[in-house]
NUDO-792552 format. One record per residue (C-alpha): residue in three letters; x, y, z. Coordinates in steps of 0.001 Angstrom, whole numbers. Layout:
<rs>
R residu       x       y       z
R    ala       X       Y       Z
...
</rs>
This chain:
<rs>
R residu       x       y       z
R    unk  145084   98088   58973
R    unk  145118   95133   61145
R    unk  142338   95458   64042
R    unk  143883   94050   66988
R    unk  143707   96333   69734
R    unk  145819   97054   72705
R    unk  143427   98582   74655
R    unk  141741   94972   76168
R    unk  145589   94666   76758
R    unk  146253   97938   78647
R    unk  142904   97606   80774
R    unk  143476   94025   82595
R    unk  147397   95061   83085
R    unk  145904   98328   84925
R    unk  143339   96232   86973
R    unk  145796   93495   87911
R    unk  148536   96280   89513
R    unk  145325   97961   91285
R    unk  143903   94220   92483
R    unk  147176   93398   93306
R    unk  148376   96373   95256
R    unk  145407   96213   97513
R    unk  145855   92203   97917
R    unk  149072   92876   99222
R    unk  147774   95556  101494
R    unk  144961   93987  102738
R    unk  147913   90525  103261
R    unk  145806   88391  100957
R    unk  147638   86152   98861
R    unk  148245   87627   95275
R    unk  146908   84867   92997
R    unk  143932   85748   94708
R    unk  143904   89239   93207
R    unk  144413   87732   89894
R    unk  141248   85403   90196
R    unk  139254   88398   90791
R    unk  140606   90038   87702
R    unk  140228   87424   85479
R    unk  136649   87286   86437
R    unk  135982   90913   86291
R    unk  137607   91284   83077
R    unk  136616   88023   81594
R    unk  133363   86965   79542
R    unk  131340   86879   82539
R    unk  131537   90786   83323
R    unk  133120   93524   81215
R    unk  134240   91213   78116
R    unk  137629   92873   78436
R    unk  139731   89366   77418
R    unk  138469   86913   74736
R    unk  137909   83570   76119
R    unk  139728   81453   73910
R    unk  142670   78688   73087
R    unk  144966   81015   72765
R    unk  144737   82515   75905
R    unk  144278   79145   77784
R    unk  147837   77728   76312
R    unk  149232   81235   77296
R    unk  148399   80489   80684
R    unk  149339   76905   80692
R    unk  152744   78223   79628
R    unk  153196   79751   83301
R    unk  152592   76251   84551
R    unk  155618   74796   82006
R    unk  157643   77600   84224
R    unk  156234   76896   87586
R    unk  156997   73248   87377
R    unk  160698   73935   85937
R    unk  161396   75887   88723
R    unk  160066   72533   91338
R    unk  161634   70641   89499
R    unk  165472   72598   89902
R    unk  164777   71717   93806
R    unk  164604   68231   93413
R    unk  167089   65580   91703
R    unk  166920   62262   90062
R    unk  168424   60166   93488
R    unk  165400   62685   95578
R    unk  162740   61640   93313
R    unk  163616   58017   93803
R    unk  163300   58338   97656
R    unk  160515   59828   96949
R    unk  158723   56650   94490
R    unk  157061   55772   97968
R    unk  155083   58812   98122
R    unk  154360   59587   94014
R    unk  153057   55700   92988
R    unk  151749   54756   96654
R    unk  150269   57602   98166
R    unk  149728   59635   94844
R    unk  149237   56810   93543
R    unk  146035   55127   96062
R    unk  144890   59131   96104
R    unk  143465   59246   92762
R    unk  142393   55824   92848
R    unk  140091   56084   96169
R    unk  139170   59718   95298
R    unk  137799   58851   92018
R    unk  135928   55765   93575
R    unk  134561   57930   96651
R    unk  133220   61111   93851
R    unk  131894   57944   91952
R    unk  129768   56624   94641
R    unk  128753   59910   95897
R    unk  127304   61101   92252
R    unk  125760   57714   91153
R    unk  124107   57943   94340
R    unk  122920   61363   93213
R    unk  121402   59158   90264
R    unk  124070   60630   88122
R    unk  124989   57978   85054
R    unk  128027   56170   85297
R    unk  130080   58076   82263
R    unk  129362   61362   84010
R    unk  130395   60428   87125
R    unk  133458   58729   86157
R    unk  134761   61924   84077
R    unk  133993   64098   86733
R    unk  135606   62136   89343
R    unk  138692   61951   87302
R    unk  138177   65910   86846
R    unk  137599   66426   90784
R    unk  140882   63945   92162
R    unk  143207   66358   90350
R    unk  145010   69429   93105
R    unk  146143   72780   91493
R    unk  149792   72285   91340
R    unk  150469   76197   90397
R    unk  148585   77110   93899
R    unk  150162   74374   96170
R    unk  153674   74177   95089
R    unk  153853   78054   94860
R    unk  153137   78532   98400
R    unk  155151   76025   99408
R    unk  157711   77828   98280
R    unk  156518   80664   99624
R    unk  156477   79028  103262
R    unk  159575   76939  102414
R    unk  158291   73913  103135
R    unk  158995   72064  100218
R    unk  161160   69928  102398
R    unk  159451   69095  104729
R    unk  157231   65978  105139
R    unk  153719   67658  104088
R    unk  155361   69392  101639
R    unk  157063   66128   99907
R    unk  153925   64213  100300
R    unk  151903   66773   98592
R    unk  154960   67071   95781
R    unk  154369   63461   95428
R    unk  150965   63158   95172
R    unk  150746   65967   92593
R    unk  153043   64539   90123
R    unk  151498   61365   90281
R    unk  148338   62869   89342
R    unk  150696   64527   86583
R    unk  150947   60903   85307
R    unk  147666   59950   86133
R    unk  146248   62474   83186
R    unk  147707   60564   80368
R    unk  145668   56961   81387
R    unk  142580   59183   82201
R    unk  142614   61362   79161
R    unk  142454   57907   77214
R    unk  139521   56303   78896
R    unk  137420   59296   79148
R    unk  137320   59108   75142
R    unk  136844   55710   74769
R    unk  134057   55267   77393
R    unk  132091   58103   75505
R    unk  132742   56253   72113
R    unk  131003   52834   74356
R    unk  133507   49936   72499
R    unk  136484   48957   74864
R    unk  137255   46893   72161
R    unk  141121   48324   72129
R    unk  141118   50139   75448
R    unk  143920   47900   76884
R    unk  145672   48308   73878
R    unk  145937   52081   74033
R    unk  146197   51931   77801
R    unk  149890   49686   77021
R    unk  150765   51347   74456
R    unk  150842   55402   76704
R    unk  152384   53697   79347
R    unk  155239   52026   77010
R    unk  155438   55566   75169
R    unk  155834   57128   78871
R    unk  158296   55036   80320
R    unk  160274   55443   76844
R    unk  160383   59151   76667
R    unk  160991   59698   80396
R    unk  163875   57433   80184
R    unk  165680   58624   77120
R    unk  165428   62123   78928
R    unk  167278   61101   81795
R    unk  169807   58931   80248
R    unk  170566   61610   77869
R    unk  169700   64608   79702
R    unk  172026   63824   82725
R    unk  174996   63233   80116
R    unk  173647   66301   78020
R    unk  172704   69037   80162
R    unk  175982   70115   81704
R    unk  178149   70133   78750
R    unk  175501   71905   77077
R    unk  175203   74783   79415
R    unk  178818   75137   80083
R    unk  179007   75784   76073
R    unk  176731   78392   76248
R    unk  177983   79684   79182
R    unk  181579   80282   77380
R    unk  180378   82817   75345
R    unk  179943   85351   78031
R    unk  176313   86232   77095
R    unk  173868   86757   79378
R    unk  170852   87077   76436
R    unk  172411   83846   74902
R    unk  172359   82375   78503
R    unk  168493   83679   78989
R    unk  167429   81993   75209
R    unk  169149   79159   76141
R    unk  167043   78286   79476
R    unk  163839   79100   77519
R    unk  164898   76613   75091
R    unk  165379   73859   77267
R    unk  162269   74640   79118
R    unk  160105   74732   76686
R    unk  162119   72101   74250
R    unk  162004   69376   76699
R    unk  158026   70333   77375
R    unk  156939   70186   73797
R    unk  158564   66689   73489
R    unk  156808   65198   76319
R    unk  153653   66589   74854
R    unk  154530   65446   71392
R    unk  154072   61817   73360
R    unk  150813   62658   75371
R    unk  152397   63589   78185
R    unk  151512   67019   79657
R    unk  153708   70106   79557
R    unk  154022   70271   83328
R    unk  155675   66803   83739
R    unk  158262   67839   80544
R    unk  158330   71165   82207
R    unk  159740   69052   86220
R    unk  161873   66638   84153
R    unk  164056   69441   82377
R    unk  164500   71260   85929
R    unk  165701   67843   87407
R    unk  168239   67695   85029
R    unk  169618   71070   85988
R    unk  169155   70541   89140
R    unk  172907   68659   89701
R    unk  174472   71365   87251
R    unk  176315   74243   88139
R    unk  174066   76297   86616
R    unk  171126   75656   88760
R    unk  170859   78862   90665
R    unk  171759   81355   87576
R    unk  169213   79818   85635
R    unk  166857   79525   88828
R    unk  167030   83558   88923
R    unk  166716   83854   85212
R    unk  163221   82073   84910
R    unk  161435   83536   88076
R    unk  160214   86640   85655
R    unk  158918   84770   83187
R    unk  157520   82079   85799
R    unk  155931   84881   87790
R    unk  154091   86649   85165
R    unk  152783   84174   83151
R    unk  151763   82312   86471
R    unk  149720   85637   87244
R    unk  147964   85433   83191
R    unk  147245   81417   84286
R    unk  145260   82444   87615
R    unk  143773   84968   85372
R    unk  142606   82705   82962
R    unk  140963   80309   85703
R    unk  139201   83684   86984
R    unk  137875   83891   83275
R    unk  135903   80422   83423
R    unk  133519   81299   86551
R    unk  130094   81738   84821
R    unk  128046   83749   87383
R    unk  124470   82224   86092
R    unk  125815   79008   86456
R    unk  126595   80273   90442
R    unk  123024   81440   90290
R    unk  121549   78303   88979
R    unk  123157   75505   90164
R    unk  124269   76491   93364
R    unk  123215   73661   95647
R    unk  125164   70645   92847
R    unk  128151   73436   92947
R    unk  127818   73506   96870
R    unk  127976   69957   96694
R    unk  130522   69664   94657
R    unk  132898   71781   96467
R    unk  131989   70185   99714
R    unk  133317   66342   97658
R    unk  136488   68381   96476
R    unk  137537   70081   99668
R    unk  136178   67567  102551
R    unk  136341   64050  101081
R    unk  139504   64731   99411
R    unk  141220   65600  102242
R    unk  139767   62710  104537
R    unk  141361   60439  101358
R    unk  144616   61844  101887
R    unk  144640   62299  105043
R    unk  143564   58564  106032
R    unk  146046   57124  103325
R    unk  148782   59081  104925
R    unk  148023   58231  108279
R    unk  147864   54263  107128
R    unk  151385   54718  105604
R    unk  152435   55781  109191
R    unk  152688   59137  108545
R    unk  152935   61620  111500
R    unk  149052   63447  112356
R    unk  149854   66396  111765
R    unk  152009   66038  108497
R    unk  148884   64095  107590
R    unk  146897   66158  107420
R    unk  149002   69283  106744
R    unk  149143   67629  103878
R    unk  145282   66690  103302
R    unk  144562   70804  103684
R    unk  147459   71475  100920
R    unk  145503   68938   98144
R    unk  142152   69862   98882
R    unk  141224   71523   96288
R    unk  140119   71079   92221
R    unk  143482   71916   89803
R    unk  144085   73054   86365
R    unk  143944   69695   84483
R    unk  140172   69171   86145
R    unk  139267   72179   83705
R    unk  140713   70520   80664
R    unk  139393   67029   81363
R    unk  135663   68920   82051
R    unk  135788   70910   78935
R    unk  136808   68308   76953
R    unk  134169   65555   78156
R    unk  131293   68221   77482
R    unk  132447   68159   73924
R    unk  131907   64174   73672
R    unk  129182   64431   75680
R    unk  130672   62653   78932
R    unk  129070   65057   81228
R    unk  126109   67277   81109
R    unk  126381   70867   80052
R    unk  124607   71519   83722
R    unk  127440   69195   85177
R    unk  130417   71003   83487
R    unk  129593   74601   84290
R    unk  128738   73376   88304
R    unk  132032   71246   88246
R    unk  133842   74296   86911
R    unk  132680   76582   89267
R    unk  133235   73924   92238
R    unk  136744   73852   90999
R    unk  137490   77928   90511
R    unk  135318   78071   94064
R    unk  137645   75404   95587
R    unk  141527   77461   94167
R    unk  140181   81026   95232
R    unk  139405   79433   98872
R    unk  142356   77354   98565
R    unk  145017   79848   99459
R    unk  143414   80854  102746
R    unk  142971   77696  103864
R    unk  146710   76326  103734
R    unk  147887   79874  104975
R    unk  146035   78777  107753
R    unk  147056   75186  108015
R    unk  149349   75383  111473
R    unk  146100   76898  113232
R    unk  144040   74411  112090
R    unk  146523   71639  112302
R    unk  146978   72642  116297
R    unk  143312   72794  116750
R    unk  141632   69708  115830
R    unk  145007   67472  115907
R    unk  145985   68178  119734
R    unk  147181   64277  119085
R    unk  149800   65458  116489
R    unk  152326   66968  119592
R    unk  152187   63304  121004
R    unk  153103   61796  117875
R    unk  155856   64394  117785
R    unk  156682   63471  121644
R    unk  159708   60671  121050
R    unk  161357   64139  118438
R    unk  161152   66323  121465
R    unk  162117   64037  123913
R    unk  165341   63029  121666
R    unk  166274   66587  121789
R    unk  165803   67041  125404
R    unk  168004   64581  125776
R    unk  170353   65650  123579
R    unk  170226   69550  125077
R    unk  170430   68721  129173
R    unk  173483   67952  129648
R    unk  174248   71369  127540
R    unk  174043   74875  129132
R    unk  175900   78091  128012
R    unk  175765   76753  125169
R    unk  174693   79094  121933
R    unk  171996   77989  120528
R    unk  171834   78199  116461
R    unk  168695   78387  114418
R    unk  169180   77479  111049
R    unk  171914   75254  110031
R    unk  172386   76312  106254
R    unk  175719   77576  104923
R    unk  175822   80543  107407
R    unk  174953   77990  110890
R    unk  177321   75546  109528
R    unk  180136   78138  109565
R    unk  179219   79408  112647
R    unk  178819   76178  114305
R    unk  182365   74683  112537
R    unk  184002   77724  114090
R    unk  182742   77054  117375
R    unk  183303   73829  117713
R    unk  187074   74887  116783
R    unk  187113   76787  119873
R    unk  185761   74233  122018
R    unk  182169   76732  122678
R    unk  179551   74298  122852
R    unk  176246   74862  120498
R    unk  173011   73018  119274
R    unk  171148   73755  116134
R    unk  167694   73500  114766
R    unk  166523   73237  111456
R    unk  163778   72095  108909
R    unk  165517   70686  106194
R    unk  165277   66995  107212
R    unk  167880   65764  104204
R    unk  170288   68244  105615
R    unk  169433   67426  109504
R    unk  169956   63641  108547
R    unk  173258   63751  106932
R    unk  174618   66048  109864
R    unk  173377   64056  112604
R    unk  174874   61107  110732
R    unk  178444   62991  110720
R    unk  178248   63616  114757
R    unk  176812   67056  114370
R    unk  174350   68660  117163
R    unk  171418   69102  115513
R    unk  167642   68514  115331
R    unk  164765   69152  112998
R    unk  162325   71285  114818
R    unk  160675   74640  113737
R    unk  162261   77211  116061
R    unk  158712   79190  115399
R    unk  156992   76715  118317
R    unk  157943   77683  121648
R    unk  157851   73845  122551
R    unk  160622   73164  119854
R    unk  162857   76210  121517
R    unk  162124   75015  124851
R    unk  163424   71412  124195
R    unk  166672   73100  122118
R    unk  167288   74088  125557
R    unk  166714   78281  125072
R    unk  166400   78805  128577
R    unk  169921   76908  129453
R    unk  171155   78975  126342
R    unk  174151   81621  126765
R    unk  172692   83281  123115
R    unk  170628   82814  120577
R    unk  172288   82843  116723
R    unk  169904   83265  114141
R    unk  170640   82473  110396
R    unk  167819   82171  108586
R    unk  167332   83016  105314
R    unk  163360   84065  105229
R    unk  163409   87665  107369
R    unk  159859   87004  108046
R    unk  160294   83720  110057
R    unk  163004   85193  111518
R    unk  161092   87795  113188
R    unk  158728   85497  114409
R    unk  161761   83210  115994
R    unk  162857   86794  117616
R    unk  159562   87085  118659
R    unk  159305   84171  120768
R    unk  162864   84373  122419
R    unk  162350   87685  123462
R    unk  158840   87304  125075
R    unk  160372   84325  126749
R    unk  163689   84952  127613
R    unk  163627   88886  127307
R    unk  167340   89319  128666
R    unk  168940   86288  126126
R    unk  171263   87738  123680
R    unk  170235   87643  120032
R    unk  172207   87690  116778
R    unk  170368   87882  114043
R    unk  171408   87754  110095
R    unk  169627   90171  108150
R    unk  169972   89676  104341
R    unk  168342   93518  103781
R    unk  169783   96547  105314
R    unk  166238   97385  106155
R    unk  165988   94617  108600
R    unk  168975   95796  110621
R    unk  167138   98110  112317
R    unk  163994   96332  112768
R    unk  165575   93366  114175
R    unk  167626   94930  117184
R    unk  164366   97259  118183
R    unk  162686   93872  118161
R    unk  165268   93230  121175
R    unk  167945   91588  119088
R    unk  171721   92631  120837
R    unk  172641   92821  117090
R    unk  171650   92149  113541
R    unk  174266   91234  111124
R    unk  174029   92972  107416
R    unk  175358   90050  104644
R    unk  176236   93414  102192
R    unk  177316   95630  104955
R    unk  179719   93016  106945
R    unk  181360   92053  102797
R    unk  182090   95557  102167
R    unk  183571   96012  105823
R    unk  186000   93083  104826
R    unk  186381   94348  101645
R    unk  187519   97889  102870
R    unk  189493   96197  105393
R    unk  191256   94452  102965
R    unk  191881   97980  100779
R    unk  192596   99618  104219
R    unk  195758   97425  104811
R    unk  197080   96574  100976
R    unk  197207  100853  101471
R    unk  199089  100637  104171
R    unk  197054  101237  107281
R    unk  198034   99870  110387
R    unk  196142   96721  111507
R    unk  195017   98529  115003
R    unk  193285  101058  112790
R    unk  191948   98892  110777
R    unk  190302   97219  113348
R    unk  189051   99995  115680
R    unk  187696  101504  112129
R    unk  185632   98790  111416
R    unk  184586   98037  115358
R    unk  183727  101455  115629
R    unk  181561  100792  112319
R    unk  179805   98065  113868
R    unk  179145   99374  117071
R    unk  177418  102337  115656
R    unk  175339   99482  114170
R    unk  176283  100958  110492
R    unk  174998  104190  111289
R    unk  178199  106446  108635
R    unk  177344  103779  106106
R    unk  173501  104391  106009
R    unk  171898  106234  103042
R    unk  173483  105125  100024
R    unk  172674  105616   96605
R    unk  170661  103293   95181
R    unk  170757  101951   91381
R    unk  169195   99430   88995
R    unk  171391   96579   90106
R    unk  170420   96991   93642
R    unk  167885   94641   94761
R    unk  167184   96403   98146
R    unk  166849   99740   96654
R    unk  163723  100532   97275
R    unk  161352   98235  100050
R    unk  158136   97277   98652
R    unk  156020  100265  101214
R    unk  158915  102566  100460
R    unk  160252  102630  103488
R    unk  164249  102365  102946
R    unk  165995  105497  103380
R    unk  168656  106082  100262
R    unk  170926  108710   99523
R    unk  170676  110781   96347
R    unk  171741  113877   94186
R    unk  170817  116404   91824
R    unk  172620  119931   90576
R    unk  170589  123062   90445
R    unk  169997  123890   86830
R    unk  170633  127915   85732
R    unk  166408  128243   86174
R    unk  165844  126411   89130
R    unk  163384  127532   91908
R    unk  166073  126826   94653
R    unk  168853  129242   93041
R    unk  169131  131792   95740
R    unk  167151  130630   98115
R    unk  169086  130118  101547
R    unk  168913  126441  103450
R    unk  165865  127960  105609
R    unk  163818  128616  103029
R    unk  163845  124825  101725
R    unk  160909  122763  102476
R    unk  163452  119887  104217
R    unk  161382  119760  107457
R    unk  157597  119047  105428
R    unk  159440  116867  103082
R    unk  161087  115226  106017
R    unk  164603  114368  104002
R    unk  168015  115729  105119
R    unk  170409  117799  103739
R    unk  173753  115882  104013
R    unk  176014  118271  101992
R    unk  176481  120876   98782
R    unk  178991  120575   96404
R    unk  179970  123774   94806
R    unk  182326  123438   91974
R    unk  184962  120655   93492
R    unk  184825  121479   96806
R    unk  182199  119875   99567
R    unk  180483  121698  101731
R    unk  179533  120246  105349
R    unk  177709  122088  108176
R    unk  175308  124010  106033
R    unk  173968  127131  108235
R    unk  170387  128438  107599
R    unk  171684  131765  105813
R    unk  173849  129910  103382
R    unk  172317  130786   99982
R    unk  172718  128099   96473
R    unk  174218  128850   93509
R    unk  173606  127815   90011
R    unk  175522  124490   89542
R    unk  175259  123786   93029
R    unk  174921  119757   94112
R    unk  172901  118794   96763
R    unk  173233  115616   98435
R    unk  169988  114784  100116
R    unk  168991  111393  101775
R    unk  165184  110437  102389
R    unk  162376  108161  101643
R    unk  162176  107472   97656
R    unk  158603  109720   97284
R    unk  159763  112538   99807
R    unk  163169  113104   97973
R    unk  161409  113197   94799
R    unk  158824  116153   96164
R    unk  161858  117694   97330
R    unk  163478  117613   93636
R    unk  160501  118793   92396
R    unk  159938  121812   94274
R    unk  163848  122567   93923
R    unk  163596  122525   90325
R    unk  160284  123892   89761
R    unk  159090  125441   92716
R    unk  156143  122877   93199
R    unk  155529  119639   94466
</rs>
């Protein structure tokens, strides 16, 4: 009998849902939730995981994924634009930082090798925590967001030099230091090269092969393959799995295949991402947090202060705007997953102090649990101590003012994606006039640079709408993809300009309602306004008049979807059920020859304390509508029920059995 045991297994699964579910009730960010259980569970409390390699390689693994996934939203002709930012700015961060930690700990009277290891432990940012909420925020196109992209992939690079000298300083003979220095950047430049050159020819016939067969498994195996292929190679030439991990997503990124494989990663991405920020929970040693807390205090206060005042003066030198500078200061200061491997592996070679390590450890886990908080709150602290960073933005706002005065009834759009393209292309047709904001500045360039009128500005500052001209505005569009910014956009026109028409896109049924009692005139369902043209469509190849058609669907729309509410949901359907359970869906279930509700009339059913509806019966083929509190059910009797996912469950449940 083998002893490995599932129950270490079970346990931290169990804790993470519970940490989790209150993380997301309490709005803290998630990875949070898994640093607490990886610290609970760990070797520091109740032993539950073994600390070992195995686990620490599992975890890097969700990295591999994380970066893939960057890496599919950028491209080989974006990354060049963006050599500025990686080798200058990224490049001058680790650089000064390194020199600045230096100074500070040798003035601490800490020896030179220490210092220099854990300097080139404490320049590194956690690239699972800062590009994940970018994405989160959607700002990985915007400036902040690109500079901090940059910066983190040149520290990426900057491992392979670092993880070279930290050896040979401990060994004390330089003697072939250049040498090996040459020879990793020769080995880098080769490697990275032959993957582009023969990735970019590669990749697409490749996945169009695979994609032949039809298979969706075959499909699945394949991305895994390249993913992880393409990472093992790079670390086969002592490059790190992350950077193999961005380069493989690059070359997908001009494919076809780039969103299909995009959706077929996040699961794997997501979960082992959660085991990584698990694994960093596992490495806080609470009697080194009792022992050393003033160094760790320290230590934190160098990772989190004078990192950001390095970034955020070498941005502001380059001529970057205030504000971006130091949005994007806040998003890198804070320690990162290669600082643990470069601190565990210079206490083995005795490059740092076992008292060192464990405080510069703990700095670093102390630094990624705060760090989440701190760029969630970035615009407040951004408009607080930069009040500087809305003149810098002055000549923006002024071009749009110019732009919008000589406009009025004009709709305004917000978001100028696919959706506020169409709209706007289909106004223009009719000679309506329209401006548009957005915050993709590649997309805001190119359009401006065809004749288009639009700005970058983020429609969630009152200043930016005011300058779009809102209160000139005939309507307000909105066709965002991100619900939750959209409410906040709503927010602001409506406490403005309460009587200004809104219409807003809502990609979930559930925000159809919540939108147009936030004051929008309507809200616009993606899958309900397809299946309307859809049934059109049917409605007419049947042979239905085209007036009928038309008041059908109108009639649909004014009732703001009201007959096509409470449907049944399924396993494909991806708005089912919302995450607090609060979508209403439609559902059925036949009365067995033993169930409770056999001969029971309508008033006797516990619809009211359930709170779900009874829509209809079906008895035998017929349907039966207008149920009237003395009908009585029959054995075989349907019922057709609609209600919140719990409360139609109860309702099963006492139908069946005759108890909740």
């Amino acid at each position: 009998m083998h002893e490995f045991s599932l129950a270490p297994i079970v346990i931290v699964l169990l804790v993470s849902v519970i940490t989790v579910i209150f993380c997301r009730k309490l709005n803290i960010p998630s990875m949070l939730g898994y640093l607490l259980v990886g610290f609970i569970a760990g070797p520091s409390m109740l032993h539950l995981i073994p600390k070992n390699q195995a686990t620490d390689y599992l975890g890097e693994i969700g990295i591999v994924f994380l970066m893939f996934s960057i890496g599919l939203e950028f491209s080989l002709p974006k990354l060049k634009a963006m050599r500025r930012l990686v080798f200058g700015l990224g490049g001058l961060q680790v650089v000064i930082t390194m020199l600045s930690v230096m100074g500070v700990l040798m003035a601490l009277d800490t020896p030179f090798n220490w210092a220099f290891a854990t300097a080139g432990a404490l320049a590194m940012s956690s690239t699972a925590i800062v590009s994940r909420i970018l994405s989160e925020k959607t700002e990985l196109g915007q400036p902040h967001g690109q500079m901090a992209m940059g910066v983190l992939l040149m520290q990426d690079i900057a491992v392979v030099p670092l993880m070279i000298l930290i050896p040979a300083l401990a060994g004390g003979s330089s003697g072939n230091l250049w040498a090996e220095l040459g020879w990793a950047a020769l080995k880098m430049i080769a490697t990275l090269s032959i993957l582009f050159l023969i990735g970019n020819r590669v990749m697409s016939p490749w996945f169009r092969m695979v994609a032949k067969r039809k298979s969706s498994e075959l499909f699945m195996i394949n991305v895994l393959l390249v993913t992880l292929g393409v990472a093992y190679l790079t670390e086969l030439e002592g490059l790190s799995l992350a950077l193999g991990a961005f380069v493989a997503g690059m070359l997908l990124s001009e494919t076809e295949y780039r969103f299909q494989v995009e959706d077929d990663i996040r699961p794997f991405r997501d979960i082992l991402l959660g085991f990584f920020f698990i694994t960093v929970g596992m490495k806080l040693d609470l009697q080194a947090l009792i022992s050393d807390w003033q160094l760790i205090l320290v230590l934190l206060a160098i990772l989190v202060l004078l990192k950001a005042l390095v970034v955020f003066i070498i941005a502001h030198r380059m001529r970057n705007p205030v504000g971006d500078s130091l949005k994007a200061a806040l998003y890198l200061a804070q320690g990162g997953e290669f600082g643990f491997v470069m601190l565990a592996i210079s206490s083995k070679i005795n490059m740092v102090s076992t008292e060192l390590e464990q405080a510069a450890t703990a700095a670093v886990l102390l630094s990624m649990v705060i760090a989440p908080f701190l760029l969630e709150s970035s615009d407040k602290i951004v408009n607080r101590f930069v009040k500087s960073s809305w003149d810098m933005k002055a000549l923006n706002l002024h071009t749009m003012l110019v732009a919008t005065m000589n406009k009025s009834d004009h709709v305004l759009i917000i978001g100028f994606g696919r959706g506020g393209q169409t709209v706007g292309r289909i106004l223009a047709e009719q000679n309506i006039p329209y401006f548009a904001l957005d915050l993709d500045v590649e997309r805001v360039q190119i359009a401006r640079s065809a004749g288009e009128p639009v700005s970058f500005g983020d429609a969630k500052r009152r200043e930016v709408l005011e300058a779009a001209g809102l209160g000139r505005a005939k309507m307000v569009v909105l066709t965002l993809n991100n619900m939750h910014e959209t409410q906040h956009v709503l927010n602001n026109i409506i406490s403005m300009h309460p009587s200004m028409p809104v219409y807003a896109r809502a990609i979930n049924d559930d925000y159809v309602g919540i939108f147009t009692d936030m004051g929008a005139e309507e809200a616009v369902s993606d899958t309900k306004e397809t299946s309307l043209a859809l049934a059109g469509y049917a409605m007419l190849a049947h042979g239905a008049p085209y007036n009928k058609v038309y008041q059908t669907i109108t009639n649909i729309r004014r009732s703001r979807y009201a007959s096509l509410g409470d449907l049944f949901s399924g396993s494909d359907d991806d708005t089912g059920f919302s995450e607090e359970g609060k979508t209403v869906v439609r559902y059925a279930f036949a009365l067995s020859d033993n169930a409770a509700a056999v001969g029971k009339t309508i008033a006797q059913l516990p619809i009211q304390s359930c709170h779900i509806r009874l829509l209809f019966v079906r008895r035998n083929t017929g349907r039966i509508d207008n149920l009237a509190p003395e009908f009585v059910l029959q054995t075989g009797d349907i019922l057709v029920v609609a209600g919140k996912k719990e409360e139609i469950i109860s309702f099963e449940n006492w139908s069946l059995q005759g108890h909740f």
